[in-house]
N, C-alpha and C positions, 0 to 999 in steps of 0.2 A: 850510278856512276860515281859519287860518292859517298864518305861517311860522313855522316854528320851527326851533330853533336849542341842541343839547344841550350842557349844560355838564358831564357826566361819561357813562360809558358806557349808552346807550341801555337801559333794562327798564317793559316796564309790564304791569299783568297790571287786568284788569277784571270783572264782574259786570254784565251788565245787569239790571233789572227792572222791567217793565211795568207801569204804571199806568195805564190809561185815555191821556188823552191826555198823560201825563209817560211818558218815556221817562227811570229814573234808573242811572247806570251809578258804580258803587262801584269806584274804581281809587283803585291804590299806580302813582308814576310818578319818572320821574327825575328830576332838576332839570334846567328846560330854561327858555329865551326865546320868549315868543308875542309876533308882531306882526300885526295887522291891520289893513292900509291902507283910505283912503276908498276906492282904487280896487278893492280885494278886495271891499267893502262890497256896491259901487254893481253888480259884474259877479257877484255871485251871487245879488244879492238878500235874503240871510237877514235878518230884523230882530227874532229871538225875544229874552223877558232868558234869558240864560242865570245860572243858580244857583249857583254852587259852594261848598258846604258843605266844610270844611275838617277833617279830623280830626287832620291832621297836616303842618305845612309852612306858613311865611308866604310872601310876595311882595310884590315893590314893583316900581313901574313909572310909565305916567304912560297917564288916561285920555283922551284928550282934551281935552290942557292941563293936567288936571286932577291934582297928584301922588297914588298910591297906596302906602300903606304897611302891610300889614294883615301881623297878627303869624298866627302857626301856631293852629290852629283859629276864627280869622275867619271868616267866608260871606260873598261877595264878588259882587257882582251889576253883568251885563257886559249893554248895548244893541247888540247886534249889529249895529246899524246905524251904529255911532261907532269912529272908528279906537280902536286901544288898540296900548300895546306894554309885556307886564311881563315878572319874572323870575323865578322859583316852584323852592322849594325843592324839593329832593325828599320827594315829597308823599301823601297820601292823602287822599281827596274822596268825597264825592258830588255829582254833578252835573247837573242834566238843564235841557234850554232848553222855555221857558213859550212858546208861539205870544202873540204880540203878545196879539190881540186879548184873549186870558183872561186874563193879566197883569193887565190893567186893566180888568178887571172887578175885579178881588183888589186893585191896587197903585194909587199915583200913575202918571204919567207915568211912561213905560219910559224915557224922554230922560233924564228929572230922576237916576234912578239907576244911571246911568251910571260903576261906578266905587267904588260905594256898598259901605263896607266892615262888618261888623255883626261888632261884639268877641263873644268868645264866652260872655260872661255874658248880652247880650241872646239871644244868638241858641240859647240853650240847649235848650229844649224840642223848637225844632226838630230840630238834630242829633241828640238822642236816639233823637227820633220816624224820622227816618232810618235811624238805627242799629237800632230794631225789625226795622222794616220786612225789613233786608237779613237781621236774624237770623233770621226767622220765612216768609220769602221763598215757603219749599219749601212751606208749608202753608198757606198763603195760597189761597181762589178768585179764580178770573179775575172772578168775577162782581164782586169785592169792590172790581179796581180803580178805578174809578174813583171810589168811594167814599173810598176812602186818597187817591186824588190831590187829591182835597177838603179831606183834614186837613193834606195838604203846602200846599197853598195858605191854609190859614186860618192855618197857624202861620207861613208864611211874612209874612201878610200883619201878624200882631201885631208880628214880628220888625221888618219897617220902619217900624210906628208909632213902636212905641217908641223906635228911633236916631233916628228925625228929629223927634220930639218931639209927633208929631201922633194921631190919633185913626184905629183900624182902623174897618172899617167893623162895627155889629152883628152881620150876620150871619158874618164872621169871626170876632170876638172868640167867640161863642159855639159858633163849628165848633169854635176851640183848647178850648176851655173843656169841650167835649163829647170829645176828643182826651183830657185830661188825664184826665178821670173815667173811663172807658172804660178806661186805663191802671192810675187807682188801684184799680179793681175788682177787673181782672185778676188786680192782683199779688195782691189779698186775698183771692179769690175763695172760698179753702175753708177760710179764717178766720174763729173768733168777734168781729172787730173790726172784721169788713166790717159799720159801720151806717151810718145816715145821717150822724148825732155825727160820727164820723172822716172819713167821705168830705168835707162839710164843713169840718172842720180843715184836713185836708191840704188842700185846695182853695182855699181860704182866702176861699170863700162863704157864702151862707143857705141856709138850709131851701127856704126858698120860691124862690131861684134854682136849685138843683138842680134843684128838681120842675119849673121852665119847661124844664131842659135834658133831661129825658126824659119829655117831657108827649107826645112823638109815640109813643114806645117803649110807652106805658098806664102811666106812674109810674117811679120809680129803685127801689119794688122789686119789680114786673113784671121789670123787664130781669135784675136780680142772679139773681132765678130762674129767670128764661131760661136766663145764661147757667151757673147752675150746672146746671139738668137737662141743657144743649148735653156741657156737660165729663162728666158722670153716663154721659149716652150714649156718648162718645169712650170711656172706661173702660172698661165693660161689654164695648166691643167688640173689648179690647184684654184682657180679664179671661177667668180658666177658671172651674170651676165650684168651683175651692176656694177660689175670691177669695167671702168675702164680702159678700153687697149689702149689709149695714147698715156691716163697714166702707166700702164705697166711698161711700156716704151720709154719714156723716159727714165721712170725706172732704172731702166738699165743699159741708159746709153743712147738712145736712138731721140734725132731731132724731134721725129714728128712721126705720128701714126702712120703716114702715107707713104713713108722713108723705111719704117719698119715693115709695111707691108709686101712691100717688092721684093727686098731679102727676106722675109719668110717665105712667100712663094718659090723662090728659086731656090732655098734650101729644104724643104717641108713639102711643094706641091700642092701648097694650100692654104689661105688664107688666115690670118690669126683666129679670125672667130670662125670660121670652119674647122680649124685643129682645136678649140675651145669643148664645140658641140662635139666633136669625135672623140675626144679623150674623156667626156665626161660619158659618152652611149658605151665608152669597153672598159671600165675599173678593171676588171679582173684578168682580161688580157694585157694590161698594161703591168698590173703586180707580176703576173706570171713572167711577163719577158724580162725583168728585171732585180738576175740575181745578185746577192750580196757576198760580199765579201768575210764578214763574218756573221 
């Protein structure tokens, strides 16, 4: 899709990772010149935006007419349907191309952002959420993709509101918004400071907008104890029989062994150290049911 042209000794090494319908590929590359003509454009057809998230490396060039100057961790958004010709550090990215038509369901005009450079204090969340993504890759469900290609898109699409000054649409702002909570949970998950109070702070919401954002989930603290019985269970199954269950309960949240035991039962059907002894009698049926993502 284009020509290119190395300005030091040719290396690149890549990552793909599947997302539903994003295809994101995490490469270290040389410094090189892309150019692509109308007439490349017009004989292959392609017109996706393509994303490039930047972790490392600027580039200047000119978009179609248009000049670009974007410093080293920029995110840079290309209409593949518009000539371009830039010159890119040697680099480190993530990148994957949006098919038109989803684009814009998420974006303005794929024309208008042609070019469009997003400094990387806007573009921050995004990259991060990227950066998860490739860290956690391996344990990731396939099922889960295209559910993450959601929150690449909701974050992407706050990331162009706010360079061009304009308004994401609702249900973006609160896909990011659900992205962000999700993440501060995460990190708190088997902390006394995971409450509402702090999710809140850090968030830098209400009460009551929380609770709209896991009103589908039965509440924000249905999901917390979701996802601490989920990690409860991952433990157990990873645990012998001189681990503890009241350590691993506290662990992760829960008063007392006998407080964790009740909700595991009514979640599970079965008692901690009964799901202990079962996960340890089927390794191989439990690898099998769970596929990966990349």
């Amino acid at each position: 899709m284009y020509e290119t042209r190395p300005h030091e000794p040719f290396d690149v090494a890549t990552d793909l990772v599947m997302l539903g319908p994003l295809k994101i590929h995490f490469s270290t590359i040389s410094g090189q010149s892309f150019e692509r003509t109308r007439a490349m454009a017009a004989a292959d057809g392609v017109d996706d935006l393509v994303v490039n998230v930047r972790f490392r490396g600027g580039a200047v060039g000119d978009m179609n007419g248009a000049a670009l100057d974007a410093l080293g961790e920029s995110t840079l958004l290309t209409d593949m349907a518009q000539p371009q010709h830039h010159v890119s550090e040697a680099s480190s990215t993530a990148y994957f191309h949006v098919p038109r038509a989803l684009a814009e369901r998420y974006l303005p005009s794929v024309r208008s952002l042609h070019g469009l450079a997003i400094p990387p204090s806007t573009a921050a969340l995004l990259r991060e959420h990227l950066r998860q993504i490739w860290r956690h890759a391996d344990h990731l469900s396939v099922d889960h993709g295209a559910r993450l290609a959601g929150t690449v898109m909701d974050l992407l699409a706050v990331a162009v509101a706010q360079e061009r000054g304009g308004r994401a649409t609702p249900e973006a702002v609160a896909g990011a918004a659900m992205t962000r909570a999700r993440a501060e949970i995460e990190a708190r998950l088997g902390s006394a400071t995971l409450t509402v109070a702090t999710l809140c702070r850090a968030l830098g919401i209400s009460r009551s907008a929380l609770y709209r954002l896991f009103e589908d989930e039965g509440g924000v603290h249905a999901y917390i104890r979701q996802r601490r019985l989920e990690s409860v269970a991952a433990a157990l199954g990873e645990s012998t029989e001189h681990d503890r269950i009241a350590d691993i309960a506290e662990r992760w949240g829960f008063c007392d062994a006998a407080y964790l035991g009740r909700l595991f039962r009514e979640r599970f059907g079965m008692t901690p150290s009964d799901y202990r002894a079962f996960s340890r009698s089927r390794p191989a049926l439990q690898s099998s049911e769970t596929p990966r993502a990349a």
